[in-house]
FITI-100529 format. One record per residue (C-alpha): x, y, z negated; residue number from 0. Coordinates in steps of 0.05 Angstrom, whole numbers, plus 32768, in hexadecimal, padded with zeros to 4 digits. Example, Ala and Ser with C-alpha at 12.3 -4.5 7.8 and 13.67 -1.06 7.14 Angstrom:
<nodes>
<node x="80F6" y="7FA6" z="7F64" seq="0"/>
<node x="8111" y="7FEB" z="7F71" seq="1"/>
</nodes>
This chain:
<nodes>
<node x="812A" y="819A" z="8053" seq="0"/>
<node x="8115" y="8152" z="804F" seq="1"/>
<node x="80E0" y="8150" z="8019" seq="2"/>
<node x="80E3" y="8103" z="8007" seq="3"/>
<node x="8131" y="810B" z="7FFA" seq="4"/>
<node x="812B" y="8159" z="7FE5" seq="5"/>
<node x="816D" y="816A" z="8002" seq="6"/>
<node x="8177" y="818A" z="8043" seq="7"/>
<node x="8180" y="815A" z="807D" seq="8"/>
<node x="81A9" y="8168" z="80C4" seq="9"/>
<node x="8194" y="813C" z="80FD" seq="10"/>
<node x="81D6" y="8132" z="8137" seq="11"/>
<node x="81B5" y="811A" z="8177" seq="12"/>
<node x="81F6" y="80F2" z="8185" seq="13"/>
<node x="821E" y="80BF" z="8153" seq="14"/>
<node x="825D" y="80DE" z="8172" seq="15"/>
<node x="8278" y="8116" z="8189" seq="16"/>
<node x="8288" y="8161" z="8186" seq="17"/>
<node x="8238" y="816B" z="8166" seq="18"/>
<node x="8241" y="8139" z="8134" seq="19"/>
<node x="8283" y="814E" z="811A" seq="20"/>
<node x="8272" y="8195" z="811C" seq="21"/>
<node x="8236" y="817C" z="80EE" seq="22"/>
<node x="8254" y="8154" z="80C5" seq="23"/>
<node x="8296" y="8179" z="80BA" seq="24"/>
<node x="8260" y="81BA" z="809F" seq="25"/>
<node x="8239" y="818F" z="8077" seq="26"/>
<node x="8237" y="81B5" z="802A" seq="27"/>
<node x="8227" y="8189" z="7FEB" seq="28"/>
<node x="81EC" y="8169" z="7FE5" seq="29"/>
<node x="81D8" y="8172" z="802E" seq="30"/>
<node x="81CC" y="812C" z="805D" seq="31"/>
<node x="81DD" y="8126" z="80A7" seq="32"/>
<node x="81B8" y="80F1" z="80D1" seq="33"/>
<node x="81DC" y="80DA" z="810D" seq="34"/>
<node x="81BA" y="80BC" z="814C" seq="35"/>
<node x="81BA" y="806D" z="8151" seq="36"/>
<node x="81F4" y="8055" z="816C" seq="37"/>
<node x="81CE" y="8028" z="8191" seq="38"/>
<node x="81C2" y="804A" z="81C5" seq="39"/>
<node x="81FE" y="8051" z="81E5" seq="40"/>
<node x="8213" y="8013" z="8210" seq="41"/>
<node x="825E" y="8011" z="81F2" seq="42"/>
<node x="8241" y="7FF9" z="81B2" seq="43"/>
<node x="8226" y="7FB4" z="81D3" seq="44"/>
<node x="826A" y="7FB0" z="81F4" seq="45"/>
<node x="8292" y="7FB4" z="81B3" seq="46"/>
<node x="82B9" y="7FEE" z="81D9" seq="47"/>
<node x="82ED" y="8000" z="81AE" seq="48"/>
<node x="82F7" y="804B" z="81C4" seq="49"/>
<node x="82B6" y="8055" z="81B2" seq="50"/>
<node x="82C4" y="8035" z="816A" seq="51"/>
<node x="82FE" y="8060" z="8164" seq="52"/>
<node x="82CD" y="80A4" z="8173" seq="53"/>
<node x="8294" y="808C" z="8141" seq="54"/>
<node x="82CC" y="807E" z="8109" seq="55"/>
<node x="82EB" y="80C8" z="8122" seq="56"/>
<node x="829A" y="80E4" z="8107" seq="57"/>
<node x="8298" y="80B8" z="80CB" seq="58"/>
<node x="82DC" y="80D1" z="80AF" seq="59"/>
<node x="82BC" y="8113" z="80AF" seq="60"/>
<node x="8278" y="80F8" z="8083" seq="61"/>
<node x="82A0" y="80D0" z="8052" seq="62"/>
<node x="82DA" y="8105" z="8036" seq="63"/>
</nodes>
């Protein structure tokens, strides 16, 4: 539980992935899941596009 949002927050140590769709596919209402920077991974400088087409695979799951 987060106590300056006062909801319950999940922390993925990966912006992609099986971990972070597992997460965010389980999230319940009112619940927040914090993915890892995306910075970190060196296909994000390169403008790889697989690795676009993985992070928007994730974010489909936080945004329904």
């Amino acid at each position: 539980m987060n106590k300056e949002l006062d909801l319950s927050v999940k922390f993925a140590k990966d912006c992609i992935g099986i971990e972070a769709t597992q997460l965010a596919t389980s999230l319940n209402p009112g619940e927040v899941l914090l993915l890892e920077n995306l910075r970190f991974h060196k296909e994000e400088e390169k403008g790889d596009k697989d690795f676009c087409r993985k992070i928007i695979k994730t974010r489909r799951h936080l945004c329904q």
